[in-house]
C-alpha positions in Angstrom: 0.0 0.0 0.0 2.8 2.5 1.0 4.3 1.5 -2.5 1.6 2.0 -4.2 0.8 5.8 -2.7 4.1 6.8 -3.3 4.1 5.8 -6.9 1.0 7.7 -7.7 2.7 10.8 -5.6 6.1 10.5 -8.3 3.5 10.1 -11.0 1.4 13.4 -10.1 4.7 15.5 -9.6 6.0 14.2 -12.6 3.4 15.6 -15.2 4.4 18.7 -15.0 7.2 18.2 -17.0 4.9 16.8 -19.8 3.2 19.6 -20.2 6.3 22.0 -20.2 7.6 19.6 -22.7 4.6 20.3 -24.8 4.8 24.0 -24.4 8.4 23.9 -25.3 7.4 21.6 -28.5 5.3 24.5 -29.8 7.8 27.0 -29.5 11.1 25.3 -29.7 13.2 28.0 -31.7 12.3 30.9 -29.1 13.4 29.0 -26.2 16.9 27.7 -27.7 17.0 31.8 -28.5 16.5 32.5 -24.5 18.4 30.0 -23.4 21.5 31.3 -25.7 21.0 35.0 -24.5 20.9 33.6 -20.8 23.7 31.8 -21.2 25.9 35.2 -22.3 23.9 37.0 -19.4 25.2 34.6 -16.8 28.5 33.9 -18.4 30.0 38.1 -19.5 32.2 38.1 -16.5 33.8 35.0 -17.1 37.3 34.8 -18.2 35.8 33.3 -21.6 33.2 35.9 -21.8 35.4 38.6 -21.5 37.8 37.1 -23.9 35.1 37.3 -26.5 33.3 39.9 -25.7 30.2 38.6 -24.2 28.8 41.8 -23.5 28.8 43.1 -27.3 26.2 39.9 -27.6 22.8 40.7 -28.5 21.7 38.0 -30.7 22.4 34.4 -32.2 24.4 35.9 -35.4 26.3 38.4 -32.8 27.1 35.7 -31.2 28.3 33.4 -33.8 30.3 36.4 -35.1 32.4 37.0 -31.5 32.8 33.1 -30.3 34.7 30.4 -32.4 34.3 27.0 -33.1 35.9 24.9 -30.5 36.8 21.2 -29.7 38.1 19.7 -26.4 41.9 20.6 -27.2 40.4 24.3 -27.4 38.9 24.4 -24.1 41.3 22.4 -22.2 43.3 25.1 -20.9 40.3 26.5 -19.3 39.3 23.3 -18.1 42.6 22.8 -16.5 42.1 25.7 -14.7 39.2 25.3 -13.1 40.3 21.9 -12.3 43.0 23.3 -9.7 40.0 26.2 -8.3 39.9 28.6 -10.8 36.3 29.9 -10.6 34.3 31.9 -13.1 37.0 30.5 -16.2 33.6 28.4 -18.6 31.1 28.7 -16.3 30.4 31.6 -13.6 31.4 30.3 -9.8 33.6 27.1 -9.1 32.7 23.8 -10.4 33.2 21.1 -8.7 32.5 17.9 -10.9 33.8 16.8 -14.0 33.1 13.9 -16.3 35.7 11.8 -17.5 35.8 10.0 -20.7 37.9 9.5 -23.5 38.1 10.2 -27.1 40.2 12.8 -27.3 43.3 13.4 -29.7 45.1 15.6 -26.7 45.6 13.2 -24.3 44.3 9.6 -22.7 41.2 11.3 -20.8 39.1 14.5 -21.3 37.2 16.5 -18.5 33.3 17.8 -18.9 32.8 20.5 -16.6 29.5 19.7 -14.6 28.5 22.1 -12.7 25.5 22.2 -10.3 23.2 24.3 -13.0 24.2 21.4 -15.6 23.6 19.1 -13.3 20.2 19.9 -12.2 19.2 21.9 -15.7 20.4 19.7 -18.1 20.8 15.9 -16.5 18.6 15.4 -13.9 15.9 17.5 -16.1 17.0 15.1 -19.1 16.2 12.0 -16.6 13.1 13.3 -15.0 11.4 14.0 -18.7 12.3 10.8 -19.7 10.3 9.6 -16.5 7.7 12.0 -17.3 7.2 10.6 -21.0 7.1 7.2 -20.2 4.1 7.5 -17.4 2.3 9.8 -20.2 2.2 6.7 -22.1 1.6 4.4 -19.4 -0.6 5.7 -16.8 -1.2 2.7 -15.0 2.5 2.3 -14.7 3.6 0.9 -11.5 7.0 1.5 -11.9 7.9 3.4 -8.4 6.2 0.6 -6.6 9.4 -1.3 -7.3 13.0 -0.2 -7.9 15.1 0.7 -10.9 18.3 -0.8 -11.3 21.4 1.4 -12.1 24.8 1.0 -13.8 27.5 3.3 -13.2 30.9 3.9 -13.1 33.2 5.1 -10.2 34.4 8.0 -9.2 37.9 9.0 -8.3 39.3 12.4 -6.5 41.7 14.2 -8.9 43.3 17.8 -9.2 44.7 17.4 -6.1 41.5 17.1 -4.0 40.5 20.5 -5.6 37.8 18.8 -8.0 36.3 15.7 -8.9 35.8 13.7 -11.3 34.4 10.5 -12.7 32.3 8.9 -15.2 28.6 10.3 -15.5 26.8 8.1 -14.6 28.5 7.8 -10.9 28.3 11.8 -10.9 24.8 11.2 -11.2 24.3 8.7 -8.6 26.3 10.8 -6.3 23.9 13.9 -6.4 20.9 11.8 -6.7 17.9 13.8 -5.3 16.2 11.7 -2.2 13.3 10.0 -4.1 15.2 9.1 -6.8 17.6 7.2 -4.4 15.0 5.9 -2.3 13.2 4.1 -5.1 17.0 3.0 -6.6 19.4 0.0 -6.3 21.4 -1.1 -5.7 23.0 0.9 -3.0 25.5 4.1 -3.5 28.3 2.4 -2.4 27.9 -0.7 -4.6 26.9 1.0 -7.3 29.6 2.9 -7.1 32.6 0.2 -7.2 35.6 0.3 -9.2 36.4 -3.5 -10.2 33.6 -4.2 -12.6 34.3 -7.7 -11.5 33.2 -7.8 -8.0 30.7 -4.8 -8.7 28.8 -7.5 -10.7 28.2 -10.1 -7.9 27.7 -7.1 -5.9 24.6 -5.9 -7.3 23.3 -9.5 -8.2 23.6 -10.0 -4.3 21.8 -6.9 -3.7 19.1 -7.4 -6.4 19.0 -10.7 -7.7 15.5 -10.8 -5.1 14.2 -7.1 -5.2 10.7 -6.2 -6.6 13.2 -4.2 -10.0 10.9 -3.4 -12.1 13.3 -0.5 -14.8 16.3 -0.8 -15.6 18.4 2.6 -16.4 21.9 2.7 -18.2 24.5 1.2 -21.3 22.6 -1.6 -23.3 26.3 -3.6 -23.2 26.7 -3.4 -19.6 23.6 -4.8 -19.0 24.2 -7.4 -21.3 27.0 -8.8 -19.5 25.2 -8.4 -15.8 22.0 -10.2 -17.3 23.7 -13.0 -18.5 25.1 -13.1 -14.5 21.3 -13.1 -13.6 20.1 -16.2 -16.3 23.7 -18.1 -15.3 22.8 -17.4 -11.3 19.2 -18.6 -11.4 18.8 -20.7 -13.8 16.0 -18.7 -15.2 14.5 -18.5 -19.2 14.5 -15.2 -19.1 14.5 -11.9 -17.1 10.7 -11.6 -16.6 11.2 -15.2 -14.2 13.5 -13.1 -12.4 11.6 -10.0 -11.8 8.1 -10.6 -13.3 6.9 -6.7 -12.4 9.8 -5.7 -14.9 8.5 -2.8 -17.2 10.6 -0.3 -18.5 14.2 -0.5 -20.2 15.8 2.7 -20.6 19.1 2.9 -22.4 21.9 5.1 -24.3 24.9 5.6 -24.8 26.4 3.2 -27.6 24.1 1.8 -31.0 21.8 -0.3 -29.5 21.1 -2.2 -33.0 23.2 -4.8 -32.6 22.1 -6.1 -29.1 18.4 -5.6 -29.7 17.5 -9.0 -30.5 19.7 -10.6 -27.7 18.0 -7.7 -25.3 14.3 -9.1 -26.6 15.1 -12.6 -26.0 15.6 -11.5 -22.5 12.5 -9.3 -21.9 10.1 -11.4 -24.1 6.4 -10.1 -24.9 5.4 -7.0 -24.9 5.5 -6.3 -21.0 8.8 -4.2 -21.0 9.0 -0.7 -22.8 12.1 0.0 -24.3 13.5 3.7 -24.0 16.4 4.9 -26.0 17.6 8.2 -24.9 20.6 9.9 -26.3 22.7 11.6 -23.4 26.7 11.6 -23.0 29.0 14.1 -20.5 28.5 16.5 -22.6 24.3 16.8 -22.1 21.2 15.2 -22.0 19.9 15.9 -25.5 17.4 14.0 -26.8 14.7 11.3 -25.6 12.3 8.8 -27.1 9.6 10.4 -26.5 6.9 7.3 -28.4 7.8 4.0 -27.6 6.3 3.4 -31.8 8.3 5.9 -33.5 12.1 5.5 -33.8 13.2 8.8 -33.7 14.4 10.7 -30.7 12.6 14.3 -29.3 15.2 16.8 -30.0 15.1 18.5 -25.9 15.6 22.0 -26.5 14.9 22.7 -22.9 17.5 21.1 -21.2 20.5 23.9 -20.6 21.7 22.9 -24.4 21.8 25.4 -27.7 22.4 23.8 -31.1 23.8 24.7 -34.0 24.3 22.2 -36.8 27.2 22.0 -39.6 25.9 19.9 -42.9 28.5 17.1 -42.9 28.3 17.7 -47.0 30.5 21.5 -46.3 31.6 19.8 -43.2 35.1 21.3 -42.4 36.1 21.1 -39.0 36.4 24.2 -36.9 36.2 26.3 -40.3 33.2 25.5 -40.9 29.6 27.1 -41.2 26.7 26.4 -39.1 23.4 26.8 -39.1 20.8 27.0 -36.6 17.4 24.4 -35.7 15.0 26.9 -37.6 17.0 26.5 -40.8 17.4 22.5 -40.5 16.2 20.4 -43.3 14.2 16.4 -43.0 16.9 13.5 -43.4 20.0 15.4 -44.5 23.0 14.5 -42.0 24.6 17.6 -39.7 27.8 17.6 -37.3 26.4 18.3 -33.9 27.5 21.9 -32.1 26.7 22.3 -28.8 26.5 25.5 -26.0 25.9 24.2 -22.9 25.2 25.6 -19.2 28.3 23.3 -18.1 30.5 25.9 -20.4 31.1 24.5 -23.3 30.7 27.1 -26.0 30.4 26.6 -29.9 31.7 23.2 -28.7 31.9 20.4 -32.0 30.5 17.3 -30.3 31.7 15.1 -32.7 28.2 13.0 -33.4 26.3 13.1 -36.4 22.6 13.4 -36.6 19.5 13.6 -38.9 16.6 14.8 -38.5 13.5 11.9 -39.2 11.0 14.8 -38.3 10.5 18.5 -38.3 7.4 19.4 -36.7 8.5 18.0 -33.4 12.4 18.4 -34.5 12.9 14.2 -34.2 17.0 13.2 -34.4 18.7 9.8 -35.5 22.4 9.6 -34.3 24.0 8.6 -37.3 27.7 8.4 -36.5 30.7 10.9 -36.0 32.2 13.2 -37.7 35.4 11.1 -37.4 36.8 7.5 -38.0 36.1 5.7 -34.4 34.5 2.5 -32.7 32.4 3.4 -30.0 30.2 0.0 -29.6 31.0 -0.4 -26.2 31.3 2.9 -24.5 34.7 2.9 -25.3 35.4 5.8 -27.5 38.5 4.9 -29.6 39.3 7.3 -32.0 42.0 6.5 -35.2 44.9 8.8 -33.5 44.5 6.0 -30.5 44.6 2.9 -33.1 47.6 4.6 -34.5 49.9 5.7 -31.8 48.7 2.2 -30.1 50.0 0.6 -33.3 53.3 2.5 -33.6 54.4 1.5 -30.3 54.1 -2.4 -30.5 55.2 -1.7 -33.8 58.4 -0.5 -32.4 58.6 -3.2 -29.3 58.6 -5.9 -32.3 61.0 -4.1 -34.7 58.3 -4.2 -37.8 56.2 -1.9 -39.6 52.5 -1.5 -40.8 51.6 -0.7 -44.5 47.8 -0.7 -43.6 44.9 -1.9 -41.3 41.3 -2.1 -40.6 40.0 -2.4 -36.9 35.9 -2.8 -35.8 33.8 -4.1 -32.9 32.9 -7.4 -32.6 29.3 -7.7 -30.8 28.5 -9.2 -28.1 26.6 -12.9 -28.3 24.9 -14.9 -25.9 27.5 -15.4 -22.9 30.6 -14.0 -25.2 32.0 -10.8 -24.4 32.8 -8.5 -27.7 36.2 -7.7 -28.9 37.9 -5.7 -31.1 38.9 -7.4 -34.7 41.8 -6.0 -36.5 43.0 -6.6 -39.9 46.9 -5.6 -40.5 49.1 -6.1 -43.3 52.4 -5.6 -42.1 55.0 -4.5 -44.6 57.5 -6.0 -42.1 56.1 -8.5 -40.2 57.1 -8.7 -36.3 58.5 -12.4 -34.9 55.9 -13.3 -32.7 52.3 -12.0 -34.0 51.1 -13.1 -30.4 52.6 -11.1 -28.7 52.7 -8.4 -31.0 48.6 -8.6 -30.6 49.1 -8.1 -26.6 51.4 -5.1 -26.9 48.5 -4.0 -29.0 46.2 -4.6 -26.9 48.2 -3.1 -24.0 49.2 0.2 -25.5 45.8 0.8 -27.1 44.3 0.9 -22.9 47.1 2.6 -22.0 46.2 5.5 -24.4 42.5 5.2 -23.6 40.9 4.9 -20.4 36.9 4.1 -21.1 38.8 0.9 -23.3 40.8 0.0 -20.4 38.1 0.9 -18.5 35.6 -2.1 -21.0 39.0 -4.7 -21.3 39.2 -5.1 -17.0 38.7 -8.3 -16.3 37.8 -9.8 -20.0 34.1 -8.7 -18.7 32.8 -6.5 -21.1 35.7 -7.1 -24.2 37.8 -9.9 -24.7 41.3 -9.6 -26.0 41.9 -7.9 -28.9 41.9 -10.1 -32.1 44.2 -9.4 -34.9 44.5 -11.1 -38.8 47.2 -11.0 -41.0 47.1 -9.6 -44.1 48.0 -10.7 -47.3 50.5 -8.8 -49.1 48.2 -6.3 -51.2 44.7 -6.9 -49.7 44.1 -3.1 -49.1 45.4 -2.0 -52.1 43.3 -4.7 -54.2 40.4 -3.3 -52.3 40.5 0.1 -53.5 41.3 -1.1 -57.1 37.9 -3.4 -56.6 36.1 0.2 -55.7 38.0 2.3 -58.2 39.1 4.0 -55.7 42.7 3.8 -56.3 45.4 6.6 -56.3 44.2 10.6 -55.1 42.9 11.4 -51.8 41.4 7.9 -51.2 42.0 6.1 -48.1 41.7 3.0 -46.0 39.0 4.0 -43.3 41.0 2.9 -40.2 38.3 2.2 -38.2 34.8 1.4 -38.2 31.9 1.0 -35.8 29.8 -2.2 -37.7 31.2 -4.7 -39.5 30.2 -3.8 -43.4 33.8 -2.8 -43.8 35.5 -5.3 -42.5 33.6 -8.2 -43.5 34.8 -7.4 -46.8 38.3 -6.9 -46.0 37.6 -10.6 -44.5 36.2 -12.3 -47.6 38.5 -10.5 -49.5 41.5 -11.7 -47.4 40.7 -15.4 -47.8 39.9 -15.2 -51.6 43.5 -13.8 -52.0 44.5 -16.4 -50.0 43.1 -19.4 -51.8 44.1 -17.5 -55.1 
């Protein structure tokens, strides 16, 4: 009974943000407008406001003429700063949280400011809309009368005590408002674990016999804990193991490839799945109907867009536009303003829009080469500095390579599959492939981060080459001499299936 009242009270005070969520849906290029002008307001005193003249801002072209395009290797100087104190640098006052991820060309981690207005504004507002949405499409949900499972990261006290930082998800857990937590497990400080190993039978311990009935994070996370749960009990299926189970809300990585698995786990049609697009950077877009595929652009949520066509798509040269001037299914470079101080910031995703009138998004990739299937954000300057340092343990030398995500099945963790053809081939592949492997986590920490423990990714796996396989490729897509290029790296496996089938024709040749 007590459940039960409390779920209807969350439910009541959760409307609300429905019907702001409408209001903003009717108007949604005046409010990114005020939410850019109140960003410059709060912001002119700043060292970056005065740098650019913040106060000389009067509108979104004013604005666009006075701030540049920036990336993380742009901002990190600032970031630094506030890292060790500095206050009013981004973002006016001192922040004190920062998300760490990687991806970065600069170095092995990157920092997102969060501070307190971000966090409230832009990630808790993301979460509780997402909440709101869901109950506006079931309203006889009883989702609050049992728990929802969460799966974060750790956090970890840098700068010297001055700041800290950690992924987003365990930010979030940490500055969890009360009902949130009380209707949460598993508990702070097991959520909150760094060995993914023992963090696993952690939860499970705590869970395995709660009433869960939502479960909130990474789709390939979860994979790995609910095969833990079917290998524990012995069950068919989730829905033996928590039969109230309802809602699935997820983000993060493409959740394509893992549907099926994810379906065979939550068979029927009791559970609603949720796709929501969020990252360090913002929460920025939600599935707002279960039955249409595209995600509700939230121009609410502390975020101002601008959008570069990826057709005239030239880094930190190039032009944007703004929503109002978007066009239906024609793929943009993402550029963000945020209330955590991030300004004219290239996000690095790709997008198109699947509806106008609500603005409706598809992620469609990134503006760069990278394999992102796991969370793990490697980028090609990480494959290739990973590659020249085994390269020069084992005295050989690379003419060309191909590297992309192998998905998760059943029981088996993914991996990453390379193709190399050496022009000098090392003495021992083996261990050539684990010097790989080992410099690629040391130059990124969300990989090392998926590789702990062969939990999430197994080893990496590399195949030889034949002499001329890349080069015969090109010449099969007449593609051959000019600007055209091997893409190093991929995030499906179109690429480098045929590099694969390919390989063992020359072979057999």
């Amino acid at each position: 009974m007590f459940y039960s009242l409390v779920n209807k009270v969350l439910q009541s005070t959760l409307r609300k943000y429905v019907e702001e969520l409408f209001e903003v849906i009717e108007q949604p290029l005046e409010r990114q407008e005020n939410i850019l002008m109140d960003f410059i307001k709060k912001a002119k005193n700043t060292q970056y406001g005065q740098l650019h003249h913040f106060d000389k801002v009067k509108s979104v072209q004013d604005f666009k003429a006075h701030v540049p395009l920036s990336d993380y290797g742009d901002l990190k100087p600032f970031i630094e700063k506030m890292r060790e104190g500095a206050k009013d640098v981004l973002w006016p006052g001192k922040v004190e949280w920062y998300a760490k991820s990687s991806g970065t060309s600069s170095g092995v981690s990157k920092y997102i400011p969060v501070p307190k207005e971000s966090l409230e504004a832009t990630h808790m507002n993301g979460g509780r809309i997402e909440l709101a949405l869901y109950f506006n499409h079931n309203p006889s949900s009883k989702l609050f009368e049992g728990l929802g499972l969460r799966l974060g990261g750790s956090t970890e006290l840098a700068s010297h005590g001055k700041s800290n930082s950690g992924d987003l998800s365990a930010i979030l857990i940490q500055n969890m408002p009360m009902w949130a937590e009380f209707r949460s497990a598993p508990s702070n400080e097991t959520a909150l674990m760094s060995n993914w190993e023992e963090k696993i039978d952690a939860i499970l311990d705590e869970v395995i016999s709660q009433n869960i009935t939502s479960f909130w994070g990474v789709s390939s996370w979860f994979l790995v804990l609910f095969n833990k749960v079917i290998e524990r009990t012995g069950a068919k299926n989730l829905l033996e193991v928590w039969p109230n189970l309802e809602l699935f809300a997820h983000g993060g990585v493409n959740f394509a490839p893992y549907e099926d698995q994810f379906r065979a786990l939550m068979p029927g049609n009791q559970v609603t799945f949720m796709e929501n697009y969020n990252a360090s950077e913002g929460f920025f877009a939600v599935q707002d109907d279960p039955n249409f595929d595209g995600l509700l652009l939230l121009t609410c949520c502390g975020t101002f867009y601008e959008f570069i066509p990826m057709s005239e798509f030239n880094g930190k040269s190039s032009t944007t536009i703004t929503l109002g001037e978007v066009a239906f299914n024609t793929e943009y470079a993402v550029v963000i303003t945020t209330n955590g101080g991030l300004w004219r910031y290239i996000l690095g995703d790709t997008v198109r829009f699947v509806s106008l009138k609500p603005y409706r998004i598809k992620v469609s990739g990134r503006t760069a080469h990278f394999i992102n299937a796991f969370g793990e954000e490697v980028i090609v300057t990480n494959a290739e500095e990973a590659l020249a340092k085994a390269c020069s343990t084992h005295q050989c030398s690379v003419r060309d390579f191909h590297a992309a995500p192998v998905f998760m099945e059943g029981k088996e963790g993914g991996a990453h599959q390379w193709v190399v053809e050496f022009e000098t081939r090392p003495q021992d592949l083996t261990a050539f492939t684990a010097k790989l492997d080992q410099e690629l986590q040391a130059l990124n920490s969300d990989y090392a981060a998926k590789r702990r423990g062969n939990m999430l990714l197994q080893p990496l796996q590399l195949i030889e080459a034949t002499d001329g396989l890349f080069h015969q490729w090109l010449k099969n897509k007449n593609k051959l001499g000019g600007q055209n290029k091997i893409p190093r790296l991929s995030n499906e496996r179109k690429l480098i299936k045929e590099f694969l089938e390919l390989n063992e024709a020359l072979r057999n040749d």
